[in-house]
MIVEX-16736 format. One record per residue: x, y, z of N, C-alpha, C in turn. Coordinates in steps of 0.1 Angstrom, whole numbers, plus 5000, padded with zeros to 4 digits. Example, Ala and Ser with C-alpha at 12.3 -4.5 7.8 and 13.67 -1.06 7.14 Angstrom:
BEGIN
513249435078512349555078513249675078/512849785071513749895071512950005079/
# end
This chain:
BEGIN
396761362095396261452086394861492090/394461582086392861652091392461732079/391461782077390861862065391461992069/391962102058392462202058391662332056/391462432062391962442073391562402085/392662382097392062322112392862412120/392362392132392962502147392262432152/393762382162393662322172393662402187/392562422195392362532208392262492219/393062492228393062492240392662612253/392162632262391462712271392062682286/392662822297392262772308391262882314/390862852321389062932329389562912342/388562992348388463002364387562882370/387162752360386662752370385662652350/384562552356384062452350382962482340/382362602347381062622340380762772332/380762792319381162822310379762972314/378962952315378263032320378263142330/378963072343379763152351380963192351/381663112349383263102346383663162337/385463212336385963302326387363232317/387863292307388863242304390063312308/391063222312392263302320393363262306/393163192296394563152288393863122277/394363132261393363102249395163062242/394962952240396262872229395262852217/395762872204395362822193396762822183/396262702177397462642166396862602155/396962722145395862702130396962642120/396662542113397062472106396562482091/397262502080396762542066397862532057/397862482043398462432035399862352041/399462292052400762242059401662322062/401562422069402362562074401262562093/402362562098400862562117402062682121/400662802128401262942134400462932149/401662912157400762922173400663072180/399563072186399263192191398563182205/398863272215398563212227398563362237/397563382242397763532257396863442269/397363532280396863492291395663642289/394563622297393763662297393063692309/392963842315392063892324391063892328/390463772336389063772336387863822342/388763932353387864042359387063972366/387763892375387163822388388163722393/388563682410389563632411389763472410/390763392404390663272404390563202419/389963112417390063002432391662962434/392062952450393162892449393562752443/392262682440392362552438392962532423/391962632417392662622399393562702400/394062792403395862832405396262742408/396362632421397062532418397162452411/396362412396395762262391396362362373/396262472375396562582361397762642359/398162632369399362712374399462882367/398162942368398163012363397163142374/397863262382397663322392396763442384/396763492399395763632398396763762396/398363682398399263822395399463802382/399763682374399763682364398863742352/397563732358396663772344396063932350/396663982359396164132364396464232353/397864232346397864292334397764242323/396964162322396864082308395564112300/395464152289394364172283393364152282/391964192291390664132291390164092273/388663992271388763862265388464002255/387964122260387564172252388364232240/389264252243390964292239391364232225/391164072227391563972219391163912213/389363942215388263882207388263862191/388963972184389064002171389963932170/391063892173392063812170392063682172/391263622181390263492180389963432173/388763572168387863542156388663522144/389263602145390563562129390863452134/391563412138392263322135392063142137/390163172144389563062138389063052128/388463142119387463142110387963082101/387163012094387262942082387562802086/387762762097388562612098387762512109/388162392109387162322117388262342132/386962352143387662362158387662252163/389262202164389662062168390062132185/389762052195389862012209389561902220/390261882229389961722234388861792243/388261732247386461722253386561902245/385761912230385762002226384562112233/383362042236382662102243382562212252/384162192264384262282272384762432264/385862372256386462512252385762582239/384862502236383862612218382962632234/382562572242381262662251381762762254/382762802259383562902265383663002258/384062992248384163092239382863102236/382363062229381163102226380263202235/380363162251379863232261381063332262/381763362258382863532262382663592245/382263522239381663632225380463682229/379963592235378163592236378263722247/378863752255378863872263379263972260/380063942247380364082239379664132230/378464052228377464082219377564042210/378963952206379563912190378863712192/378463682180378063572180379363462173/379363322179380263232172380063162172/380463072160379962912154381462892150/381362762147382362692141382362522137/382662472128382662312129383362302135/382762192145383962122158384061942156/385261942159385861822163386161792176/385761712183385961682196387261552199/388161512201389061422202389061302213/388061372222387861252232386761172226/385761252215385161132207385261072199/386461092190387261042179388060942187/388660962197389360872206388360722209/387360752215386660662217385660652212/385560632196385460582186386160492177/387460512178388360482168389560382174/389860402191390460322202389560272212/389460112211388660042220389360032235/391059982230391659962240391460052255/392260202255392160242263391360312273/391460242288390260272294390060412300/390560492296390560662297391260702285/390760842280390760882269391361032273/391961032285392461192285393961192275/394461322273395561282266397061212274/396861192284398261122292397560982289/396360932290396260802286396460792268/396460892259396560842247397260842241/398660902251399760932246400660812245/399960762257401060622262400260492254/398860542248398460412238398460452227/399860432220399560532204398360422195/397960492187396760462179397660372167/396160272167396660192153395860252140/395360352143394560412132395060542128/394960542115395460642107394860662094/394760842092393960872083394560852066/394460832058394960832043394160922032/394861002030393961062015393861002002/392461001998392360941986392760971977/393360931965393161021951392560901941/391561001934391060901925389760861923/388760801916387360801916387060591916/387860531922387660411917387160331926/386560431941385560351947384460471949/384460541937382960641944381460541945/382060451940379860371944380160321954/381260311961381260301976381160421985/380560531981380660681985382060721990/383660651983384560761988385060801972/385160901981385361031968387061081966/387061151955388661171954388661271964/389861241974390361411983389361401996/389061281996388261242012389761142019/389361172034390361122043389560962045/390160892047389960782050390560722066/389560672073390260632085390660462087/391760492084392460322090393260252096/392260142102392660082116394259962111/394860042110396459922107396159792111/395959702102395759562106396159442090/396859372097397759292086396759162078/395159112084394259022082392959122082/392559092070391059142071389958972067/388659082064387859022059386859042044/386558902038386058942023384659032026/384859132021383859252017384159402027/385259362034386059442041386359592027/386659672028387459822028388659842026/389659762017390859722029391859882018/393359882025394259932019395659862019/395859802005396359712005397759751998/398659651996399859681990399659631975/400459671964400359601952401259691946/402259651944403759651933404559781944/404259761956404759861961404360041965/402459991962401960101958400760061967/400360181973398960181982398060181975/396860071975395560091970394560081978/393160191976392260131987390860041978/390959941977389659851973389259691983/387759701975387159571986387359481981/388159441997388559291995387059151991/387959081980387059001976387658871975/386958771970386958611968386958591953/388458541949387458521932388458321929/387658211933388458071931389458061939/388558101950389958091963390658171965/390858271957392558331961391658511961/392258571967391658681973392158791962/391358871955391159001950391259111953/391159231948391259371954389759411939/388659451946387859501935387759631941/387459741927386759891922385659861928/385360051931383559991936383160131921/384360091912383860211897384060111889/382960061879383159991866384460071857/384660151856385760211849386760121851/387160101866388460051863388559871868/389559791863389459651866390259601878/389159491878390059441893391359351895/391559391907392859371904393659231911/394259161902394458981908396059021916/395959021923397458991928398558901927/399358891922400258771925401258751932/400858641941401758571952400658611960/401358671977400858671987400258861984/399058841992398258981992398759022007/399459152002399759232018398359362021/397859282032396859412037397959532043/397759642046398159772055397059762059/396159782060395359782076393359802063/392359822075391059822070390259942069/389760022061388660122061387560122073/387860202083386360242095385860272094/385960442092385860552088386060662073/385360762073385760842065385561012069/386361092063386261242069386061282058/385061382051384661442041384761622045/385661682037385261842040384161902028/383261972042382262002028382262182027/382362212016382662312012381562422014/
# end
């Protein structure tokens, strides 16, 4: 899950540096009320690729000779990021890119960005490369959860905030945890009450809760993703 709306953008270029270099391909997959519409052209960049990145892109100079320069497509870009956060792995290269092929049309662009090679290595210690062929082959133990509810806001999470959680069956007391109880997901801090372990509110409104028998953790609170309006 991610905050709604999101577009996820992928780019291929001639080439590394966003200043000189053009875009030869623009993929976007905008995501919204849980409905995702992909959209994708190859793009004329009005200078010839290196043979090197035709090989590594697979994507030629016969190919994009009739294909729409950036200028063609720009409005349809712009739609169809606007309003949403720009999710990309090393996000850097492809918001620079664009940004520099608006920036030469005179048209300016922003966007909230998400970068995934930093969410990657933030949130996965294990693996020692973070491209997506290494993250594919190390699926993640973390996963996001949406809250409902006000019964940890003096712990700052709010109703309709994502929560990031590292799947782990042992935590620790004053831990974040999301726990099981009667068959039902809860997120409260794990506590100590005469030995036997608790689930506490971080809201006086509601009471804490004793478990009986064995306390099943789902995993621990790391993170949190807030959309701000």
């Amino acid at each position: 899950m991610f905050p709604d709306p999101v577009v996820f953008v992928d780019l291929e270029t001639t080439g590394m540096t966003a200043s000189d270099d053009r875009v030869t391909e623009v993929g976007i997959v905008r995501v919204e009320c849980g409905h995702a519409t992909e959209w994708s052209s190859l793009v004329n960049p009005d200078c010839s690729i290196p043979a090197a990145v035709q090989a590594l892109t697979g994507i030629s100079n016969a190919m994009v000779a009739a294909a729409p320069r950036f200028a063609d497509i720009a409005s349809e870009v712009a739609t169809r990021i606007a309003g949403c956060i720009f999710v990309a792995h090393n996000a850097r290269f492809d918001y620079g890119f664009l940004k520099h092929e608006f920036g030469r049309l005179g048209r300016a662009f922003t966007a909230k960005v998400l970068c995934t090679v930093k969410l990657s290595r933030r949130l996965l210690t294990d693996p020692a490369r973070h491209n997506l062929d290494s993250l594919i082959e190390h699926p993640s133990r973390t996963v996001l959860v949406r809250v409902k509810g006000d019964s940890m806001i003096d712990a700052g999470v709010l109703d309709g905030d994502l929560v990031v959680v590292e799947k782990r069956a042992g935590a620790r007391r004053g831990e974040i945890v999301v726990a099981i109880v009667d068959n039902q997901f809860t997120l409260k801090r794990l506590d100590l009450e005469r030995g036997r372990f608790i689930l506490r509110p971080e809201n006086k409104a509601y009471p804490i809760i004793r478990p009986e028998g064995t306390l099943e953790i789902f995993g621990v609170m790391v993170g949190l993703v807030r959309k701000i309006a």
